[in-house]
GUPAKOL-777039 format. One record per residue (C-alpha): x, y, z; residue in three letters; residue number from 0. Coordinates in Angstrom, 2 decimals. Layout:
N
+---------+---------+---------+-----+-----+
|      px |      py |      pz | res |   n |
+---------+---------+---------+-----+-----+
|       X |       Y |       Z | Ala | NUM |
...
+---------+---------+---------+-----+-----+
END
This chain:
340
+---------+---------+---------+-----+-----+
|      px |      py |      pz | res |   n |
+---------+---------+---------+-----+-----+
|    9.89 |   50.52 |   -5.07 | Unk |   0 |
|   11.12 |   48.25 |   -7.58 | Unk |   1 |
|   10.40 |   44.69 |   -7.04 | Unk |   2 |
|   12.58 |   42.01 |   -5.90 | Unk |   3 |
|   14.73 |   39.89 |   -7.78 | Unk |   4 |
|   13.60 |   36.58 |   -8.21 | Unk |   5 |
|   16.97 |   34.11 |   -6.81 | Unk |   6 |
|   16.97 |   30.70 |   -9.09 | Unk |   7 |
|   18.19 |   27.60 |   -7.50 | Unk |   8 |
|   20.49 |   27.49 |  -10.60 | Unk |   9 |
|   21.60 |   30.63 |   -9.48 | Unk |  10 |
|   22.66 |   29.56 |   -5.83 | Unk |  11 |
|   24.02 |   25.90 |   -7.57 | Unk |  12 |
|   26.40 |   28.81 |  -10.05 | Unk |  13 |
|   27.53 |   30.45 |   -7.14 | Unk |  14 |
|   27.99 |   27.76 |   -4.66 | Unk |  15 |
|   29.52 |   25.52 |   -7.39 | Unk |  16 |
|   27.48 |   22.45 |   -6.74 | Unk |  17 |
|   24.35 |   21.10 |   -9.03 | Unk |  18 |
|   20.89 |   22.04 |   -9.02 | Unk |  19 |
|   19.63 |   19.03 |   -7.29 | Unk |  20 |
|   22.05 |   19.34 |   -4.31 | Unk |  21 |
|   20.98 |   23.27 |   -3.56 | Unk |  22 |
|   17.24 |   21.90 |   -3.70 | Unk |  23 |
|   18.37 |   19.04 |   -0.89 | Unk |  24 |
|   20.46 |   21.45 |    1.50 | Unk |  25 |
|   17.78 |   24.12 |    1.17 | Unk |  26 |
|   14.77 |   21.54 |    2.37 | Unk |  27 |
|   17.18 |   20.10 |    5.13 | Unk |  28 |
|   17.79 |   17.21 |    3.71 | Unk |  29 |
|   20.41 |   14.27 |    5.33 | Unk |  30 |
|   22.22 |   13.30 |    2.68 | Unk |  31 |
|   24.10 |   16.68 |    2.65 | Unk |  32 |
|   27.68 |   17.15 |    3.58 | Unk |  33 |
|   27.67 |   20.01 |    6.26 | Unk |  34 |
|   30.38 |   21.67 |    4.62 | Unk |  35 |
|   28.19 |   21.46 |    1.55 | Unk |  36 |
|   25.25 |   22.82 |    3.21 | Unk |  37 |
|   26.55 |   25.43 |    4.73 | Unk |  38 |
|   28.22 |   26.88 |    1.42 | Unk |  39 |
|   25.00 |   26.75 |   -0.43 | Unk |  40 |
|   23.32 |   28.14 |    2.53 | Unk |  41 |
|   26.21 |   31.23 |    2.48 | Unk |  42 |
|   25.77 |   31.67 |   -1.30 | Unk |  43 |
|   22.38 |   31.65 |   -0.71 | Unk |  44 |
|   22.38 |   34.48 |    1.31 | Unk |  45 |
|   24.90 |   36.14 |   -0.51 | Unk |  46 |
|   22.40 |   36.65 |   -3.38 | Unk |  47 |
|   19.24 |   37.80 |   -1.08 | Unk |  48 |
|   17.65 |   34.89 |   -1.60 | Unk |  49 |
|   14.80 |   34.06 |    1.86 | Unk |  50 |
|   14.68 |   30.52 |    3.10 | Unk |  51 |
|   11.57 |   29.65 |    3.43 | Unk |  52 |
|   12.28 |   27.85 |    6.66 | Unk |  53 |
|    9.40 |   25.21 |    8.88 | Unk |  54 |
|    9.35 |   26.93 |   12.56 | Unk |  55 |
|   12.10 |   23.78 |   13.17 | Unk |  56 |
|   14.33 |   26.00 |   11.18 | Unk |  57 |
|   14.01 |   23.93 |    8.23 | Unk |  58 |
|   11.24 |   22.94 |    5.85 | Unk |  59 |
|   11.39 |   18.68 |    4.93 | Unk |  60 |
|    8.58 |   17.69 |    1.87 | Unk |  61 |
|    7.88 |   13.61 |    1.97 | Unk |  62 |
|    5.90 |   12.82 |   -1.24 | Unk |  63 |
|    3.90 |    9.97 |   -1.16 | Unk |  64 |
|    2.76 |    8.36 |   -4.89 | Unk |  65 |
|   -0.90 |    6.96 |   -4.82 | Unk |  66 |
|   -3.39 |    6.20 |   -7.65 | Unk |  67 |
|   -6.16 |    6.98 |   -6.40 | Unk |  68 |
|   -8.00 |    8.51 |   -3.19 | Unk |  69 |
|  -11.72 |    6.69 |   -3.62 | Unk |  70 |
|  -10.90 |    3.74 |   -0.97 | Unk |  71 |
|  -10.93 |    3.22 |    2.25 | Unk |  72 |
|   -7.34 |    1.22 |    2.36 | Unk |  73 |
|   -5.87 |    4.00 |    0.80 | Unk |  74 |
|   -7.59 |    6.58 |    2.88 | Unk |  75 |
|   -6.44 |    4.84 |    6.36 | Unk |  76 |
|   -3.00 |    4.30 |    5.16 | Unk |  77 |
|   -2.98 |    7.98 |    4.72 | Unk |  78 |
|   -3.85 |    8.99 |    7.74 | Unk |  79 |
|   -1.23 |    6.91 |    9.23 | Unk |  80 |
|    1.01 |    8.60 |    6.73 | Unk |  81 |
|   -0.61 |   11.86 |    7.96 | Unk |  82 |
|   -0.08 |   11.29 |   11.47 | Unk |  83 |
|    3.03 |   10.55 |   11.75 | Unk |  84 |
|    4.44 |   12.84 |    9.10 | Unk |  85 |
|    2.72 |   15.67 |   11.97 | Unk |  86 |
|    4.86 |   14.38 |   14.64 | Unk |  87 |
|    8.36 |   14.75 |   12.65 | Unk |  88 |
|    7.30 |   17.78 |   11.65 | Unk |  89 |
|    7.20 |   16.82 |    7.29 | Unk |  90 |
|    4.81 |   18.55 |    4.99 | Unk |  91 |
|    3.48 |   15.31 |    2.65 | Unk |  92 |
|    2.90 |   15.85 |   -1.27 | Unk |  93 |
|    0.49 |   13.82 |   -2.02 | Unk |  94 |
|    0.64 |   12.69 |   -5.82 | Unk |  95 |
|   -2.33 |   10.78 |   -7.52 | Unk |  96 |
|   -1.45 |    8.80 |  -10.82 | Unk |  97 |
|   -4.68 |    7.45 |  -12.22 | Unk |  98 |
|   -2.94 |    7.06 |  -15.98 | Unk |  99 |
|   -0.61 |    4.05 |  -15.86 | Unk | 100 |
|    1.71 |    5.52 |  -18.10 | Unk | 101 |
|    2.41 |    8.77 |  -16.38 | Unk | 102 |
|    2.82 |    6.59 |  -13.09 | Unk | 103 |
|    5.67 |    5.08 |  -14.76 | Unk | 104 |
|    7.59 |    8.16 |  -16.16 | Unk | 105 |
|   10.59 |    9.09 |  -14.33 | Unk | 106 |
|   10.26 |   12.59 |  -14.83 | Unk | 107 |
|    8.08 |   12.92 |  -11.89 | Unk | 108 |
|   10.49 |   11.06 |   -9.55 | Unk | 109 |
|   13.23 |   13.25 |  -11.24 | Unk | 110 |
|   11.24 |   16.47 |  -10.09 | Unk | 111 |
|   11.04 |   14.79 |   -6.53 | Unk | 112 |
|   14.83 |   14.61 |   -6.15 | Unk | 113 |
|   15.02 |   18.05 |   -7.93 | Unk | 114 |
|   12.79 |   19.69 |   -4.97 | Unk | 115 |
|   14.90 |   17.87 |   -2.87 | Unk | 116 |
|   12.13 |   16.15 |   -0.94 | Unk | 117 |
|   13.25 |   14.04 |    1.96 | Unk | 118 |
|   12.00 |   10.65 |    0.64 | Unk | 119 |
|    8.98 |    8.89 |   -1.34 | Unk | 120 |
|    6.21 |    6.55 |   -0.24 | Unk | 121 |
|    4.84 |    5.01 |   -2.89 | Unk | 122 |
|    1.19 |    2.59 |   -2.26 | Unk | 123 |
|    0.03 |   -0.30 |   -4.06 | Unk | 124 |
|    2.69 |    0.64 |   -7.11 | Unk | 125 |
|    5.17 |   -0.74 |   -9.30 | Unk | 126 |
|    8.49 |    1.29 |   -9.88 | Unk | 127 |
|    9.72 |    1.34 |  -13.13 | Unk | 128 |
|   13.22 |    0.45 |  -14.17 | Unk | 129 |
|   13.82 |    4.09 |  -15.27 | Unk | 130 |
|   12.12 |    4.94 |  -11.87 | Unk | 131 |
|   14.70 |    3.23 |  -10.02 | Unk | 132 |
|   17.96 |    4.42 |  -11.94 | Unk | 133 |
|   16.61 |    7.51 |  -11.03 | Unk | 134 |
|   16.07 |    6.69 |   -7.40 | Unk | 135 |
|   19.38 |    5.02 |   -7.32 | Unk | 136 |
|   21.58 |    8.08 |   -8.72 | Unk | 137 |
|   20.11 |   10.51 |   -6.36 | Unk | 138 |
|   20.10 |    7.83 |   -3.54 | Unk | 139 |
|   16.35 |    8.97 |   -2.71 | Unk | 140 |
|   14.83 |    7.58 |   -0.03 | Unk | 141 |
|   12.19 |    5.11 |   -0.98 | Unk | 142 |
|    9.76 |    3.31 |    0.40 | Unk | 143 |
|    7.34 |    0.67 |   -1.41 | Unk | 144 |
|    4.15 |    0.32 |    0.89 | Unk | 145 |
|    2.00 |   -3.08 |   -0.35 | Unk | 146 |
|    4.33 |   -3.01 |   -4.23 | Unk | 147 |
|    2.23 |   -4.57 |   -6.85 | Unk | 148 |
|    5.36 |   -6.89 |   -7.60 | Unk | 149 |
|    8.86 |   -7.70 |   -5.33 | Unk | 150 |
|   10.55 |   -4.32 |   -5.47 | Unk | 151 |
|   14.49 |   -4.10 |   -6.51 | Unk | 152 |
|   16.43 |   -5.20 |   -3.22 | Unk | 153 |
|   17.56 |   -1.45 |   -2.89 | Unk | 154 |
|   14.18 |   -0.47 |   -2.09 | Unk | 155 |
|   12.66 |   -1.30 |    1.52 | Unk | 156 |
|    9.17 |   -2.38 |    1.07 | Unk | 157 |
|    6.38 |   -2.51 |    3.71 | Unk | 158 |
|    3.31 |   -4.59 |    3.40 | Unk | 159 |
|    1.05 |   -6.63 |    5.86 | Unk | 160 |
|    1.95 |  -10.76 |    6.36 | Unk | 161 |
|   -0.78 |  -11.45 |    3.29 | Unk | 162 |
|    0.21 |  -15.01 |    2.94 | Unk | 163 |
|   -0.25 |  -15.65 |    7.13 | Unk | 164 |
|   -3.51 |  -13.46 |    6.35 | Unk | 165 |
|   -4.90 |  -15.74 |    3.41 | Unk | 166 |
|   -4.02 |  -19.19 |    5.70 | Unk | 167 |
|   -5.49 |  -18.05 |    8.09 | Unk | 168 |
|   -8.79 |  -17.28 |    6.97 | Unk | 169 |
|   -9.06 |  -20.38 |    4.78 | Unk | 170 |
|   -7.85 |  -22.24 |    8.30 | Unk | 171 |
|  -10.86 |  -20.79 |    9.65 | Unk | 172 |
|  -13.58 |  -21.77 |    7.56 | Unk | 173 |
|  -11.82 |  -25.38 |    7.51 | Unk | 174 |
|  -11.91 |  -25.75 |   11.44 | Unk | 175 |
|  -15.32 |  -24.69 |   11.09 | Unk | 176 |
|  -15.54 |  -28.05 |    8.98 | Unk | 177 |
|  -15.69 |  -27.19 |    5.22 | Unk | 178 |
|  -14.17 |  -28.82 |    2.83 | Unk | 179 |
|  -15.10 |  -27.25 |   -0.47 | Unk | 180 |
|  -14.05 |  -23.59 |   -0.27 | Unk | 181 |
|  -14.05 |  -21.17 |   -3.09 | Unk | 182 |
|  -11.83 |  -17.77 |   -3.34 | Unk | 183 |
|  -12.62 |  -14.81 |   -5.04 | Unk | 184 |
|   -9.45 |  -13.61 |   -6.04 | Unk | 185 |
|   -7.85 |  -10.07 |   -6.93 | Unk | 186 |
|   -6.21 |   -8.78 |  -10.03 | Unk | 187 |
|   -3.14 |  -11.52 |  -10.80 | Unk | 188 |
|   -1.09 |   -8.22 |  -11.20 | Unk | 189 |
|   -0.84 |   -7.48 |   -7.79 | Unk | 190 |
|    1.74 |   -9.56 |   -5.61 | Unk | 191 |
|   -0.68 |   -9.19 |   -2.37 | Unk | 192 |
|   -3.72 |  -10.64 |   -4.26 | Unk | 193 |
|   -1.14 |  -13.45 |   -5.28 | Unk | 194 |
|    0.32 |  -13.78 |   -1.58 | Unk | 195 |
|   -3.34 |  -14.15 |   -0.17 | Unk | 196 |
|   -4.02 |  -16.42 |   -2.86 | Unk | 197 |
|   -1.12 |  -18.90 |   -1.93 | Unk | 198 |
|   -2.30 |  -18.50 |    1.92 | Unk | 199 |
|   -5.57 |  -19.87 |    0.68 | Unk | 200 |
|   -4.64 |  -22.60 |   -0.88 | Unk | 201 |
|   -1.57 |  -23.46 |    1.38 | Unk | 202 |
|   -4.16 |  -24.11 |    4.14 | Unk | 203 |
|   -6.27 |  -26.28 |    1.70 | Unk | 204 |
|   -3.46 |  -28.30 |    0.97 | Unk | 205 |
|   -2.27 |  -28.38 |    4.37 | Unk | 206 |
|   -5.96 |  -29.98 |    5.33 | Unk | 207 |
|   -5.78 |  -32.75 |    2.62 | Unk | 208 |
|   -8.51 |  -31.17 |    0.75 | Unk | 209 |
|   -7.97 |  -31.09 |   -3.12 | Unk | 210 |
|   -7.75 |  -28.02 |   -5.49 | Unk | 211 |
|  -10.82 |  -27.33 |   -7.27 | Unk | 212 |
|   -9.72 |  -24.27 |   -9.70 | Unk | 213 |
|  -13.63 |  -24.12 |  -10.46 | Unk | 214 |
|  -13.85 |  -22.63 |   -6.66 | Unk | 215 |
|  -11.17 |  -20.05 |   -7.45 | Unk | 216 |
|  -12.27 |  -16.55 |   -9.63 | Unk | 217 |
|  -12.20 |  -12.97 |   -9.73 | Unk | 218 |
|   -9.76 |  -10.66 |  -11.08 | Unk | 219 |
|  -10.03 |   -7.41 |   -9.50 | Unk | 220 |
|  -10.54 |   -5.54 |   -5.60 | Unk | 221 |
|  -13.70 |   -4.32 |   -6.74 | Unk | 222 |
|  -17.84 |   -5.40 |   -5.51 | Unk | 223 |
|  -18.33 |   -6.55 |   -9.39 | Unk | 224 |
|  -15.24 |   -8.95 |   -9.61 | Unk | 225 |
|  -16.90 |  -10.59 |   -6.16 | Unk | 226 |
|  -19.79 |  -10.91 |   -7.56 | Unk | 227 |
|  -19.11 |  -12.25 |  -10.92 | Unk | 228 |
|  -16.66 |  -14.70 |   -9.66 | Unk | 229 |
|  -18.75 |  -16.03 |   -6.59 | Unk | 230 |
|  -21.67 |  -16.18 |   -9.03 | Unk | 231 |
|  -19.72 |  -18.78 |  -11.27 | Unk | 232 |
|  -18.83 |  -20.90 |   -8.10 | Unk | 233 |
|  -22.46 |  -20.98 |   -6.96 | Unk | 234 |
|  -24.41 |  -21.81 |  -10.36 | Unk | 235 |
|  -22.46 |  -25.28 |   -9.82 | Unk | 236 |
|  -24.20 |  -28.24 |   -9.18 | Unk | 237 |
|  -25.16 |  -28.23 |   -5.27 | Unk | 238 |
|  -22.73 |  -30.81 |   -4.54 | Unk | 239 |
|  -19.97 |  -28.68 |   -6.22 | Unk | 240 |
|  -20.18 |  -25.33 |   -5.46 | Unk | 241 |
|  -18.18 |  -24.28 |   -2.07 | Unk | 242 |
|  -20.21 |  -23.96 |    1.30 | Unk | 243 |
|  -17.30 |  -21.28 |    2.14 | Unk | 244 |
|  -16.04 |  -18.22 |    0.20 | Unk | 245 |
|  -12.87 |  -16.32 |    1.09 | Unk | 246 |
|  -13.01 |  -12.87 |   -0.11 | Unk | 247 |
|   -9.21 |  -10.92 |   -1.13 | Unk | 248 |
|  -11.26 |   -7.98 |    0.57 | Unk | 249 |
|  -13.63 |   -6.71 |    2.00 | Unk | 250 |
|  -14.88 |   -4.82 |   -0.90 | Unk | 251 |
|  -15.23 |   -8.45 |   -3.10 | Unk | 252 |
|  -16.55 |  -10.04 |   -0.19 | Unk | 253 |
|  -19.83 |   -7.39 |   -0.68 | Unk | 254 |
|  -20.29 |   -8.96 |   -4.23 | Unk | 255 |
|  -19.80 |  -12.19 |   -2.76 | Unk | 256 |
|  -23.07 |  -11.73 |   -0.12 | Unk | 257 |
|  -25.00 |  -10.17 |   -3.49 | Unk | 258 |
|  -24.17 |  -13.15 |   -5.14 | Unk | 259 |
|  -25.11 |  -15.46 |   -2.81 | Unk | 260 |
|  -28.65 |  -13.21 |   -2.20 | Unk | 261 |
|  -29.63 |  -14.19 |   -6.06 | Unk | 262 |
|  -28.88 |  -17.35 |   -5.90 | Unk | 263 |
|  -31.40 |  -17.51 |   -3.14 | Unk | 264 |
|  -28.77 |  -18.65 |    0.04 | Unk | 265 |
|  -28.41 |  -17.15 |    3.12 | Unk | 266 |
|  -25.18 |  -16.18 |    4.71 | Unk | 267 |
|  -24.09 |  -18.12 |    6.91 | Unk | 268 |
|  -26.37 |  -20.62 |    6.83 | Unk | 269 |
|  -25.87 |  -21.26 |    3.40 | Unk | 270 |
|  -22.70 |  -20.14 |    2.31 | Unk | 271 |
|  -20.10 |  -18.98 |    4.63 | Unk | 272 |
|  -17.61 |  -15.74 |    3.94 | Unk | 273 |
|  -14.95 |  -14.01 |    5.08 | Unk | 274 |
|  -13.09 |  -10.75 |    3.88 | Unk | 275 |
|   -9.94 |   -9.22 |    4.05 | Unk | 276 |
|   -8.90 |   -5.71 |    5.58 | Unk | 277 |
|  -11.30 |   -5.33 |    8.51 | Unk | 278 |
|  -12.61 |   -2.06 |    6.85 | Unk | 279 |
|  -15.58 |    0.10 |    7.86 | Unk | 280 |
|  -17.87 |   -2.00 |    5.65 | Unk | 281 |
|  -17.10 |   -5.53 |    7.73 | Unk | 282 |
|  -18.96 |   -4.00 |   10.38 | Unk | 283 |
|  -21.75 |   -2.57 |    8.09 | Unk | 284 |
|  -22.62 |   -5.84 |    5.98 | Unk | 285 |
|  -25.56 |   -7.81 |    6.96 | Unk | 286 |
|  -24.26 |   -9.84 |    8.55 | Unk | 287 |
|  -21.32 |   -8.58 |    9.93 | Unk | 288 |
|  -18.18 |   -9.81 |    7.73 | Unk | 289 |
|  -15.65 |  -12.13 |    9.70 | Unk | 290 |
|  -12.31 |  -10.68 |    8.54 | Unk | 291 |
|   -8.95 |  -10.53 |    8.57 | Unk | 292 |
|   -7.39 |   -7.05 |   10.26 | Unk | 293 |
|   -4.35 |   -5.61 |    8.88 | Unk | 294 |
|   -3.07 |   -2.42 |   10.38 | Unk | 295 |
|   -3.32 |    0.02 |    7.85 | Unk | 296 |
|   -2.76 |    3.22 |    9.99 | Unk | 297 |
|    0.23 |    1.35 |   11.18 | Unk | 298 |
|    1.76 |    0.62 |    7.96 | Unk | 299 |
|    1.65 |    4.05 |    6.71 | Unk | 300 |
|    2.95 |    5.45 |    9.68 | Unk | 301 |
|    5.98 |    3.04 |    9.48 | Unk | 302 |
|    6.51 |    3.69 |    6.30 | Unk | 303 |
|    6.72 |    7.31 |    7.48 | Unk | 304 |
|   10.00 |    6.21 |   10.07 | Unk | 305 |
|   11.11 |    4.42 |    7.79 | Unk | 306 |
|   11.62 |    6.86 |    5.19 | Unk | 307 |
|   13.11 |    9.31 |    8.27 | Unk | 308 |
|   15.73 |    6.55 |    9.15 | Unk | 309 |
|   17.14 |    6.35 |    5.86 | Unk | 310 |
|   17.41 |    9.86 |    5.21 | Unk | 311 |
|   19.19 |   10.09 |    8.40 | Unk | 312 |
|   21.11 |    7.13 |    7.17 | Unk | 313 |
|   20.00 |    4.99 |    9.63 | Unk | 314 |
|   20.43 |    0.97 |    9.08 | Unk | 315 |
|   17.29 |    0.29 |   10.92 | Unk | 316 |
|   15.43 |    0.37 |    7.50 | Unk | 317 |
|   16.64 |   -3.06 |    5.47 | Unk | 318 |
|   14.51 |   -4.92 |    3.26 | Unk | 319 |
|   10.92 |   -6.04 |    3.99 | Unk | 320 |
|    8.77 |   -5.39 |    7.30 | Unk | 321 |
|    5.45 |   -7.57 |    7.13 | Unk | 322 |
|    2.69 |   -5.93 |    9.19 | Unk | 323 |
|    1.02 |   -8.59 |   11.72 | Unk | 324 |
|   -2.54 |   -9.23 |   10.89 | Unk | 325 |
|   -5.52 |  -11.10 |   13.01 | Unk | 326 |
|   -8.72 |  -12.70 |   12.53 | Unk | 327 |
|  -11.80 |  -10.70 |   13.64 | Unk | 328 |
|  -14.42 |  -13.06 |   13.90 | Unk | 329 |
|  -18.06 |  -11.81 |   13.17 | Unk | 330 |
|  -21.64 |  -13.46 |   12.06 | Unk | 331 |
|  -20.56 |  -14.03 |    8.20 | Unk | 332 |
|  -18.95 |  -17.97 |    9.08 | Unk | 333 |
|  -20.04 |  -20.72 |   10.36 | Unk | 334 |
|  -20.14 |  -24.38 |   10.24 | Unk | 335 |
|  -22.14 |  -25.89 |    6.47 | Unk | 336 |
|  -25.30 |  -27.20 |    6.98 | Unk | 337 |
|  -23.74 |  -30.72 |    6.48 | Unk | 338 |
|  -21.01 |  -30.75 |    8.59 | Unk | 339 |
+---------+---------+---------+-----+-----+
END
């Protein structure tokens, strides 16, 4: 038996006199189809023995979401909201990891996206190029910008928790516990939620009538070694200079704060008060436990996940930016200085 002729989407976009891109998005059941228009590429289709590869729903819908990395524990539980909720529409997610900075900004990859004729794109903790969103724009692809490292184009919805709320309030904390010189070890000055904690922090310091001391403020970076080094700095001041309080931008710098503090021979809290950001596994862990601030990181992803269904469905619900709630979980890390 000879074998079966292999269909091309070019093929079906020849014979159903539309373009490639549009075949790809009324094959994968995408909304932004003209029934007319999907129901001639579907007959051409046909016409030229070509199988649908059709979801038990009857049709198959791809969501892509755009990450740079899988080792961390925000990513991870914003995926599994992602995850979750992508299950209960029924959505396959391709999950695309960009570690090189360069590639991450092509738009040949968000070109193949709207070529496959994937129902939308998530992308976490990223910046979209301006060649990204002509792309995005032409193609009117469904985006969504969970936690953008800078203030998206207004045609693309973003998602992200209420950082600034988050930063005040944990700095409001530590100053009702009665501190007064408090230190923050911040994250990398390229990312707009670092900055938005950052201006919680020293919004509430203001607020208080305590001055700015940019000695107290350091770090550059989510990771244990930018806690540490910056926390470090703030503690090899003279006693009556360094901060009897350190907020963390996560929970991952607040580690490298409590390391920190262990060589320069303090104990936490007694000596040197902290609280974190994120309310990840590791609060719980650290010795002792890390007073934090929650944000809803299953939740995010899985909104991000309706959201990206509402405007492929061309829903209006979708407009703008949606800030994410977040809380204080008080632990054992804070409490008030020794000279209070």
């Amino acid at each position: 038996m000879a074998p079966r002729r292999r269909i091309t989407l070019d093929q079906i976009a020849e014979a159903a006199e539309v373009s490639r891109a549009t075949v790809s998005k009324a094959l994968n059941g995408r909304e932004d189809v003209a029934e007319l228009t999907r129901q001639r590429v579907l007959e051409a289709a046909r016409s030229l023995g070509y199988v649908l590869p059709l979801s038990p729903s009857g049709r198959t819908r791809v969501l892509t979401v755009a990450l740079d990395t899988l080792e961390s524990y925000y990513v991870n539980r914003v995926l599994a909201g992602v995850l979750s909720a992508a299950h209960d529409h029924g959505t396959v997610v391709d999950v695309r990891i960009f570690p090189d900075h360069e590639e991450s900004r092509s738009a040949t990859w968000v070109q193949r996206v709207v070529e496959a004729g994937h129902l939308g794109l998530i992308t976490v903790t990223r910046e979209l190029s301006p060649d990204q969103h002509r792309v995005i724009r032409a193609a009117s692809l469904p985006v969504i910008a969970l936690d953008p490292l800078q203030e998206e184009d207004s045609d693309v919805p973003t998602i992200s928790s209420a950082n600034w709320n988050g930063g005040m309030r944990a700095t409001g904390h530590l100053i009702a516990l009665g501190h007064r010189r408090i230190g923050f070890a911040a994250g990398p000055a390229s990312s707009l939620p670092a900055r938005e904690r950052e201006m919680g922090y020293r919004s509430a310091v203001l607020e208080a009538g305590l001055g700015i001391d940019e000695r107290l403020i350091g770090g550059d970076g989510y990771t244990y070694a930018s806690g540490l080094e910056a926390a470090s700095a703030m503690l090899a001041l003279p006693p009556a200079q360094r901060p009897t309080a350190i907020m963390a931008v996560c929970d991952v710098v607040a580690m490298g704060v409590y390391e920190a503090a262990r060589r320069a021979g303090l104990s936490v809290p007694e000596d040197l008060s902290v609280v974190g950001y994120d309310d990840t596994f590791l609060a719980e862990c650290a010795a002792p436990p890390l007073t934090t601030i929650h944000q809803a990181l299953e939740t995010m992803g899985a909104r991000a996940v309706e959201a990206v269904h509402d405007l492929a469905a061309g829903s209006a619900r979708t407009i703008g930016s949606v800030q994410i709630p977040t809380y204080l979980v008080e632990r054992a890390s804070a409490a008030p200085p020794r000279t209070a």
